[in-house]
mmCIF file of the N, C-alpha and C atoms, coordinates in Angstrom:
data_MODEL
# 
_entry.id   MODEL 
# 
loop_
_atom_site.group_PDB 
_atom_site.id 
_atom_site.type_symbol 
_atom_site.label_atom_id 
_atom_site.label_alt_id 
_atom_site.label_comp_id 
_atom_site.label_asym_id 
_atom_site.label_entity_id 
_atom_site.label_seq_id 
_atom_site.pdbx_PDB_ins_code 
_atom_site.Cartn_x 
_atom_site.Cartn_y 
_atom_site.Cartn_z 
_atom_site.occupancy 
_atom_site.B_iso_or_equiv 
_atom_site.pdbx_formal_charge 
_atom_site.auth_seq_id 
_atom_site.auth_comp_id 
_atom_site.auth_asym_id 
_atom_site.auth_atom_id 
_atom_site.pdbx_PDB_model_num 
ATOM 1   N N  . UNK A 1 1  ? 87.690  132.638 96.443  1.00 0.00 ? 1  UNK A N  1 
ATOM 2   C CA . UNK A 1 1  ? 88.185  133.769 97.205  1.00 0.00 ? 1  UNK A CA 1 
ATOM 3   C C  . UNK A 1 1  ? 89.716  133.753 97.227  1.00 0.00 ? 1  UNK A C  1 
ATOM 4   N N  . UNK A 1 2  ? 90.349  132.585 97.395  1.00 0.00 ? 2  UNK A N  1 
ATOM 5   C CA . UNK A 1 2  ? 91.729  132.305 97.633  1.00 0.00 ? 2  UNK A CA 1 
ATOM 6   C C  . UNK A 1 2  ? 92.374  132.800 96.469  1.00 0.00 ? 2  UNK A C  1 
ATOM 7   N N  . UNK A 1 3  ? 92.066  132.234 95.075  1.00 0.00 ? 3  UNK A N  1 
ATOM 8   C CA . UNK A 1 3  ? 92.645  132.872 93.692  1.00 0.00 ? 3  UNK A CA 1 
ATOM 9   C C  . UNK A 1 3  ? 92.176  133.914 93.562  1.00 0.00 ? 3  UNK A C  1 
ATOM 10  N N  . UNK A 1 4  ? 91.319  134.659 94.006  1.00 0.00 ? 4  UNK A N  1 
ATOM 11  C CA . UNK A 1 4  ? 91.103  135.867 93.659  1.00 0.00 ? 4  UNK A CA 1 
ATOM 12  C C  . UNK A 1 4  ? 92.114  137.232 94.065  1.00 0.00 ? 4  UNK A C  1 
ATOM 13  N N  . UNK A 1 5  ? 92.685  136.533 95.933  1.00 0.00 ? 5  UNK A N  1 
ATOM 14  C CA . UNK A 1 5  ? 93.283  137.540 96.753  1.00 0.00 ? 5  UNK A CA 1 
ATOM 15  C C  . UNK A 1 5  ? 94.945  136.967 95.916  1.00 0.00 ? 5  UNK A C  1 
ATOM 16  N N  . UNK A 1 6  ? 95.192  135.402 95.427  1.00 0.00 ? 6  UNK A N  1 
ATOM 17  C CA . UNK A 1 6  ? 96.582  135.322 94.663  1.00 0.00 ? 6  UNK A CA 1 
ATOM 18  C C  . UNK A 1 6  ? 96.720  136.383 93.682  1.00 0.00 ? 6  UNK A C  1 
ATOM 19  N N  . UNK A 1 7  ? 95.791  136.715 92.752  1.00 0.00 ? 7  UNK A N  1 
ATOM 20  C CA . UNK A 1 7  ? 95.833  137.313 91.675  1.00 0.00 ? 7  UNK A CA 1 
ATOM 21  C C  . UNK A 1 7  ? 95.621  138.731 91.500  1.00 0.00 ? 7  UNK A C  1 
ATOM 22  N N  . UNK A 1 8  ? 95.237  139.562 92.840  1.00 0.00 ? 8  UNK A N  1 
ATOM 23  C CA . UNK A 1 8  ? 95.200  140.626 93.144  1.00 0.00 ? 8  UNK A CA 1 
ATOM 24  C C  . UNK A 1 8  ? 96.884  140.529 93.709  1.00 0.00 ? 8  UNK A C  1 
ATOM 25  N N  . UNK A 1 9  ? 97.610  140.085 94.252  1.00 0.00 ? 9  UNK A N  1 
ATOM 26  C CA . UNK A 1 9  ? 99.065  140.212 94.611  1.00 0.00 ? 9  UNK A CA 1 
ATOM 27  C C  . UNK A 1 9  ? 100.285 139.837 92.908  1.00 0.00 ? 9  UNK A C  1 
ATOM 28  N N  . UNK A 1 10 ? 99.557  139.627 92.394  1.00 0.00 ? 10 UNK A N  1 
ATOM 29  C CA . UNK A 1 10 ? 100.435 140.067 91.552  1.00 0.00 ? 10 UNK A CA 1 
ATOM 30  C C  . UNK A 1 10 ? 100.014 140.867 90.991  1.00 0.00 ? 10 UNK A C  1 
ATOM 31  N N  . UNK A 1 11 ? 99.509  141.703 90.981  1.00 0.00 ? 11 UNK A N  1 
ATOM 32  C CA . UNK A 1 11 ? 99.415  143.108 90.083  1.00 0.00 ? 11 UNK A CA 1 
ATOM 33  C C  . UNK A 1 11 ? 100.262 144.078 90.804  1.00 0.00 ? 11 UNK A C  1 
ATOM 34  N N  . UNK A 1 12 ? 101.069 143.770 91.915  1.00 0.00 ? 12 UNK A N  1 
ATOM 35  C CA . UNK A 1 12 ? 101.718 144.283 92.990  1.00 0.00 ? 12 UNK A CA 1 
ATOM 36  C C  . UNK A 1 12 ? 103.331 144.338 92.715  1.00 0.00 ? 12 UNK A C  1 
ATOM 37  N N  . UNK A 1 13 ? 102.934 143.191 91.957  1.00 0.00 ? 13 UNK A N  1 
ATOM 38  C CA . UNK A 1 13 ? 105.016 143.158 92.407  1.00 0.00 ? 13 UNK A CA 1 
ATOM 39  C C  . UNK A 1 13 ? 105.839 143.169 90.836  1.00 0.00 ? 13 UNK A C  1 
ATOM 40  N N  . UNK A 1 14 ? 106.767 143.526 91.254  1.00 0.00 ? 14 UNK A N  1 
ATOM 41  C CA . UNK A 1 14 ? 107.601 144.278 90.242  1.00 0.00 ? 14 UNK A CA 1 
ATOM 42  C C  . UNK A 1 14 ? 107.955 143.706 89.119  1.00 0.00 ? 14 UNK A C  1 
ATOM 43  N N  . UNK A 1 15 ? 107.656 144.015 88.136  1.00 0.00 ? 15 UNK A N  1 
ATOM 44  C CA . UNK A 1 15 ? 107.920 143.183 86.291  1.00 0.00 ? 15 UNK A CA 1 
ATOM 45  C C  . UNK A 1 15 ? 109.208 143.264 86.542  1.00 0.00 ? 15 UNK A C  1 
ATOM 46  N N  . UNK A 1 16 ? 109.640 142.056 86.397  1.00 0.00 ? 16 UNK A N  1 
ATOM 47  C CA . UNK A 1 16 ? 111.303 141.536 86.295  1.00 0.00 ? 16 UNK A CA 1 
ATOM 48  C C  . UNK A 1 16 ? 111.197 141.369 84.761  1.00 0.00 ? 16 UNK A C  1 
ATOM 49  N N  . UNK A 1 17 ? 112.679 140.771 84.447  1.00 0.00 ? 17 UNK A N  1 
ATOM 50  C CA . UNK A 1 17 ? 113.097 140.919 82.923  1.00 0.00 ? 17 UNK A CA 1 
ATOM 51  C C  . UNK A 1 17 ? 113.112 139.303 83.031  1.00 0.00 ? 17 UNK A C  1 
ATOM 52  N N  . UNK A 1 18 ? 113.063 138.865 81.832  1.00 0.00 ? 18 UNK A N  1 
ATOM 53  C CA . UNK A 1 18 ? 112.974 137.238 81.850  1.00 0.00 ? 18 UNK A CA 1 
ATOM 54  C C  . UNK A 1 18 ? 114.706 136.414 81.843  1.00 0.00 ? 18 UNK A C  1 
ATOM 55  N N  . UNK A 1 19 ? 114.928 135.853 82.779  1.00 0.00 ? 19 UNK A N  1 
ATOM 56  C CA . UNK A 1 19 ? 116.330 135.873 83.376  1.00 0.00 ? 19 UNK A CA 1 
ATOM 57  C C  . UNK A 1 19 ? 116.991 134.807 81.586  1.00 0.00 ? 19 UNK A C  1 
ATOM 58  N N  . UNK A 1 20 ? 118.048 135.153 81.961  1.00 0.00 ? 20 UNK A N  1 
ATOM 59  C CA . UNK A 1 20 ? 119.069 135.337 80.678  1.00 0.00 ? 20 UNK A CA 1 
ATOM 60  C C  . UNK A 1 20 ? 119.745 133.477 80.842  1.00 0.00 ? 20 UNK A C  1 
ATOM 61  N N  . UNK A 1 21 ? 119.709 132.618 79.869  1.00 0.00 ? 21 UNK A N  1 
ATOM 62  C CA . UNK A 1 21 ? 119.980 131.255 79.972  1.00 0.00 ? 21 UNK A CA 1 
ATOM 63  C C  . UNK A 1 21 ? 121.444 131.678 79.891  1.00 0.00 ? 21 UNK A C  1 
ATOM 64  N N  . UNK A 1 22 ? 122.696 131.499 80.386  1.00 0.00 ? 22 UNK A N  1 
ATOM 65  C CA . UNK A 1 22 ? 124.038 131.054 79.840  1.00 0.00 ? 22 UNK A CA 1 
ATOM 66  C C  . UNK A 1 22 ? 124.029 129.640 79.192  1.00 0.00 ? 22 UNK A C  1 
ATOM 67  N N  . UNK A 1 23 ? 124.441 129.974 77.837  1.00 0.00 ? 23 UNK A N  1 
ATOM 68  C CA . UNK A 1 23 ? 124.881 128.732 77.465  1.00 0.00 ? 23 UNK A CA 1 
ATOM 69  C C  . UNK A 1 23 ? 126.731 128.201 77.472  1.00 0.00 ? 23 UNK A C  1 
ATOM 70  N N  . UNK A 1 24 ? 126.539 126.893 78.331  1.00 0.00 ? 24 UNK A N  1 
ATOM 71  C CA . UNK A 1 24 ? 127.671 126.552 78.495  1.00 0.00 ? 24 UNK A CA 1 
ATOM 72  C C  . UNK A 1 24 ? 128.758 125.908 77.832  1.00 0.00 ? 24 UNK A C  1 
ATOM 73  N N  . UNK A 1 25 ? 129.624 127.243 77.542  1.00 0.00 ? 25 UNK A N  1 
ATOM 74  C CA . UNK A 1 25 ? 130.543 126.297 76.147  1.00 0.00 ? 25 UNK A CA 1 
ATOM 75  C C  . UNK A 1 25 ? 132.065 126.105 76.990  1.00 0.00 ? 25 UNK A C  1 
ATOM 76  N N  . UNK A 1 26 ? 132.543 124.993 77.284  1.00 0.00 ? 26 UNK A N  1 
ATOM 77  C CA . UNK A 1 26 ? 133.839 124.547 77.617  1.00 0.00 ? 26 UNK A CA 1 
ATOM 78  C C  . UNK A 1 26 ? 134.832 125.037 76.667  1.00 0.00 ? 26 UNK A C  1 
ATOM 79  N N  . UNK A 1 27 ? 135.785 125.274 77.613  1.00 0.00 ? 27 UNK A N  1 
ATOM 80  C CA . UNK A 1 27 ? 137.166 125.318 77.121  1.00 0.00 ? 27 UNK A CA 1 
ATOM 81  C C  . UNK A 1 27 ? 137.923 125.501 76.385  1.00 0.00 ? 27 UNK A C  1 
ATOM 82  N N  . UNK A 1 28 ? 138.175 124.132 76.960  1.00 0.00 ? 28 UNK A N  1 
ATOM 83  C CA . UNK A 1 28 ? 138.946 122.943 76.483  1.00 0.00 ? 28 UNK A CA 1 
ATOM 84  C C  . UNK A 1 28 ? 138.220 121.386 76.491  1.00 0.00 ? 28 UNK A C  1 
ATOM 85  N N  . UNK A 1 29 ? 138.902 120.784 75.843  1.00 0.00 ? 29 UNK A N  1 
ATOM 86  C CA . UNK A 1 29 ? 138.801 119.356 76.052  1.00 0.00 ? 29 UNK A CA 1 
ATOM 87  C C  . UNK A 1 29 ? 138.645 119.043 77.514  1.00 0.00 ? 29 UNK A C  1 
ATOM 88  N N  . UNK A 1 30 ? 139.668 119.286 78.058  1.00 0.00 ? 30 UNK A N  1 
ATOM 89  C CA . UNK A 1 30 ? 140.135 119.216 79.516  1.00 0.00 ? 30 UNK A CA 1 
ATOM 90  C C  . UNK A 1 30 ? 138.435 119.421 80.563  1.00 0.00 ? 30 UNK A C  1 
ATOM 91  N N  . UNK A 1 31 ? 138.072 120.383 80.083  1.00 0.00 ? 31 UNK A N  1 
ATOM 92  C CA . UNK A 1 31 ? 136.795 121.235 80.879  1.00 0.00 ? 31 UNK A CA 1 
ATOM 93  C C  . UNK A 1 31 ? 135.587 119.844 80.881  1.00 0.00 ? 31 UNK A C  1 
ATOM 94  N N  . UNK A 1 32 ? 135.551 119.353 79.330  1.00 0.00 ? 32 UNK A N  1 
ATOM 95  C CA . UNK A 1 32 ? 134.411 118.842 79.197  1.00 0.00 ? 32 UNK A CA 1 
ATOM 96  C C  . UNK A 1 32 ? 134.866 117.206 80.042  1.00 0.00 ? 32 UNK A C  1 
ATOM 97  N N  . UNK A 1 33 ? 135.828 116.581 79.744  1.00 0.00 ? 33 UNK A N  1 
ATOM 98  C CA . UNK A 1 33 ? 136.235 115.482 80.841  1.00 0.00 ? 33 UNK A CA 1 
ATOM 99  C C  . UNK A 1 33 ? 135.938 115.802 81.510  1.00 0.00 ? 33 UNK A C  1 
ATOM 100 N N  . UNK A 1 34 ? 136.681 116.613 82.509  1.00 0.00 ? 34 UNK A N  1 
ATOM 101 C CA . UNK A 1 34 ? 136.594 117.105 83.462  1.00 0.00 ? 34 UNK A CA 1 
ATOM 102 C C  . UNK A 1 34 ? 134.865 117.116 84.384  1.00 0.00 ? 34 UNK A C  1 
ATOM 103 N N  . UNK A 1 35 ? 133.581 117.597 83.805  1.00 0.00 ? 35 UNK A N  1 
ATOM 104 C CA . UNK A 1 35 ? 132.470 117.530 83.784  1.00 0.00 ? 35 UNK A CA 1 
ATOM 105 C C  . UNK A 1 35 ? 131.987 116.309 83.827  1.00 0.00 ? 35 UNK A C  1 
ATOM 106 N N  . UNK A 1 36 ? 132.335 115.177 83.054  1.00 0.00 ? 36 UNK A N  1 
ATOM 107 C CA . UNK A 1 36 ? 132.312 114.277 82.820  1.00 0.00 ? 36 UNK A CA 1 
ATOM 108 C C  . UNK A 1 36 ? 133.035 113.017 83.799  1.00 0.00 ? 36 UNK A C  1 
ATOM 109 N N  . UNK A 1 37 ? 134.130 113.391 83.481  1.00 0.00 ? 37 UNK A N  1 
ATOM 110 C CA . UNK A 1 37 ? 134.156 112.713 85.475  1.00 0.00 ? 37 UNK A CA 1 
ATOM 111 C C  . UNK A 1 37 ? 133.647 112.804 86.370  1.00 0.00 ? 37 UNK A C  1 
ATOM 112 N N  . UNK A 1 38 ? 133.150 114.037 86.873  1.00 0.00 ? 38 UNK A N  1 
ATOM 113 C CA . UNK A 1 38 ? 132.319 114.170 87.983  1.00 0.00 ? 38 UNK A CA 1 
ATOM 114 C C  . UNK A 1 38 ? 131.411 113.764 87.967  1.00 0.00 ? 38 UNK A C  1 
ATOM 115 N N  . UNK A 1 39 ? 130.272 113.705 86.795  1.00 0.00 ? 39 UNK A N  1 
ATOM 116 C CA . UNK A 1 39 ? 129.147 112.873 86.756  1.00 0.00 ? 39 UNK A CA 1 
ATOM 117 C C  . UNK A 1 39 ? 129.576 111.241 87.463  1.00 0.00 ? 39 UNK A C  1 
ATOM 118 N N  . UNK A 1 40 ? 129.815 110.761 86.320  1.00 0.00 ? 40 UNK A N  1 
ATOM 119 C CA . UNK A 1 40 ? 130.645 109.458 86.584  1.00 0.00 ? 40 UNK A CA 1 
ATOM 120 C C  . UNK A 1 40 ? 130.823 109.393 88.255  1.00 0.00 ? 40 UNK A C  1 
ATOM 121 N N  . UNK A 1 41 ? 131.485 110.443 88.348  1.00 0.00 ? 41 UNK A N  1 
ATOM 122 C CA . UNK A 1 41 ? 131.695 109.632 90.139  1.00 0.00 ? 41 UNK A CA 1 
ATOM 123 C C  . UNK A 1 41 ? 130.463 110.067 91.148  1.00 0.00 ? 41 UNK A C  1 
ATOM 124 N N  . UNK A 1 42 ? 129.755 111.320 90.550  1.00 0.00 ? 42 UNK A N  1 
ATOM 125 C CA . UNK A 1 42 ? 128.513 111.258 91.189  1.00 0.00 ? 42 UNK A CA 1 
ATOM 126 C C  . UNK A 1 42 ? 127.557 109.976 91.436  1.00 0.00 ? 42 UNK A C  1 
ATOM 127 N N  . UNK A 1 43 ? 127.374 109.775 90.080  1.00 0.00 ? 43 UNK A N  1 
ATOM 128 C CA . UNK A 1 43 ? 126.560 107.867 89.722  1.00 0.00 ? 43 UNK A CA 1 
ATOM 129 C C  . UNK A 1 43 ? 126.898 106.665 90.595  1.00 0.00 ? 43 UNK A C  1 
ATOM 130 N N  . UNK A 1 44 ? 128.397 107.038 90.757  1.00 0.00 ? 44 UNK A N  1 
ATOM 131 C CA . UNK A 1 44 ? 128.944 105.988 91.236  1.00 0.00 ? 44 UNK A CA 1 
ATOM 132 C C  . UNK A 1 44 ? 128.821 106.117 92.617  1.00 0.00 ? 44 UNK A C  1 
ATOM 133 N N  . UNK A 1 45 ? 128.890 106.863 93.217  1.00 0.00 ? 45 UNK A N  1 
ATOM 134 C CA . UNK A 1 45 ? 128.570 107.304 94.408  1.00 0.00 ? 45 UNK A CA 1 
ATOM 135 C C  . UNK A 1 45 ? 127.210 107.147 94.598  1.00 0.00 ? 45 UNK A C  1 
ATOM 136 N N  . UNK A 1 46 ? 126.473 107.384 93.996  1.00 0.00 ? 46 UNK A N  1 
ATOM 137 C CA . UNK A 1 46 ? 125.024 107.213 94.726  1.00 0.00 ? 46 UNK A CA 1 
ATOM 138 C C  . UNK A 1 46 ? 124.560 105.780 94.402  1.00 0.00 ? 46 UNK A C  1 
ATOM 139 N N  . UNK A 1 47 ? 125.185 105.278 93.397  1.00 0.00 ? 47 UNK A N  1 
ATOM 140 C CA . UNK A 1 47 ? 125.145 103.577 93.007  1.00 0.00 ? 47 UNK A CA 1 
ATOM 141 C C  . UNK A 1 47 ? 125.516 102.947 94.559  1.00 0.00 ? 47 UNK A C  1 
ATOM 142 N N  . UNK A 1 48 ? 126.954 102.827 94.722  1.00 0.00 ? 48 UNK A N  1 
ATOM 143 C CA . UNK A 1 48 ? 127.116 102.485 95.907  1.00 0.00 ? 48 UNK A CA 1 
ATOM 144 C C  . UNK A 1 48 ? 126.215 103.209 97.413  1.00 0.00 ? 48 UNK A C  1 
ATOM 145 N N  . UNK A 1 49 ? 125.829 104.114 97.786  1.00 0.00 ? 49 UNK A N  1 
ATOM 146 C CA . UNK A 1 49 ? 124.989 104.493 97.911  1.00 0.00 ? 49 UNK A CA 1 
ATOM 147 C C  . UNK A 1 49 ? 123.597 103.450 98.709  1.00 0.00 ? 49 UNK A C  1 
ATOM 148 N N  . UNK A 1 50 ? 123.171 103.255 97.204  1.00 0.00 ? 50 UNK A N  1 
ATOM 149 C CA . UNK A 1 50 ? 122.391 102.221 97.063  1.00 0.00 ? 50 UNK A CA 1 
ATOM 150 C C  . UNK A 1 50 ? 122.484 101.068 97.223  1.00 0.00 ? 50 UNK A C  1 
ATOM 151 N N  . UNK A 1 51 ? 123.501 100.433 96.993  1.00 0.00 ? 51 UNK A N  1 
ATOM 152 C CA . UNK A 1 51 ? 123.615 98.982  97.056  1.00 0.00 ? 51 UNK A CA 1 
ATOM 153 C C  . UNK A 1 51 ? 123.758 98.877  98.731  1.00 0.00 ? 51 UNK A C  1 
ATOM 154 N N  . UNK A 1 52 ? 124.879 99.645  99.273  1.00 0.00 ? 52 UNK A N  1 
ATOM 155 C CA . UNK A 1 52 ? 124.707 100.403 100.616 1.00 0.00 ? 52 UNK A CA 1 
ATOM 156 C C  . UNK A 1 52 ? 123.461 99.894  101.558 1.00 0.00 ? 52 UNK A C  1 
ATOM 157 N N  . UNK A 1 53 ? 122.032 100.245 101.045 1.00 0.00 ? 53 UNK A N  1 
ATOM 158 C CA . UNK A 1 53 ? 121.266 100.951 101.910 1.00 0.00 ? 53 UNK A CA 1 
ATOM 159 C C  . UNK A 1 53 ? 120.534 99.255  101.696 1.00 0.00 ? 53 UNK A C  1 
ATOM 160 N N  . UNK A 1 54 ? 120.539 99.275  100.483 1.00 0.00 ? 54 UNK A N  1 
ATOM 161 C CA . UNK A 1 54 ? 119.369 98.037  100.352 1.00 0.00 ? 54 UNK A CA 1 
ATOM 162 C C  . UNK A 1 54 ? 120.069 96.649  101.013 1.00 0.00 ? 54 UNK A C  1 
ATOM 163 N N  . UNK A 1 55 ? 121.828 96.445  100.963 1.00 0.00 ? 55 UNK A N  1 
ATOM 164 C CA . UNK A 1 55 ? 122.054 95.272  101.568 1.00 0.00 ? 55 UNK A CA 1 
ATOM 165 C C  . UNK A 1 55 ? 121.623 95.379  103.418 1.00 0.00 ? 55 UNK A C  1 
ATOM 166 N N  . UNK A 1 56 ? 121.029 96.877  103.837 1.00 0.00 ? 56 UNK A N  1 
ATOM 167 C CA . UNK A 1 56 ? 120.830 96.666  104.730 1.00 0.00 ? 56 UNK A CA 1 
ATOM 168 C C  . UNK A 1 56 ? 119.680 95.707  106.139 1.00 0.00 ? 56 UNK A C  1 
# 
């Protein structure tokens, strides 16, 4: 009964277009470091983070 009343609600709602990927092209050099540092200090941050939680 449950999939039946799901699948009657989509015959309802509005055909969207299939959303559009950007592909991400940097810059510069600068851009892609840049990206790249932040990872890096993301990691590092949740590394410490971790070491953080568990010496607790």
């Amino acid at each position: 009964m449950f999939m039946n009343s799901v699948i009657d609600l989509t015959a309802y709602l509005p055909e969207q277009p299939a959303p559009r990927r950007r592909k991400r092209k940097f810059g510069s050099i600068a851009a892609a470091v840049e990206t790249v540092v932040t990872l890096l200090m993301g990691i590092g941050f949740l590394l410490a983070l971790t070491a953080f939680l568990l010496a607790l």
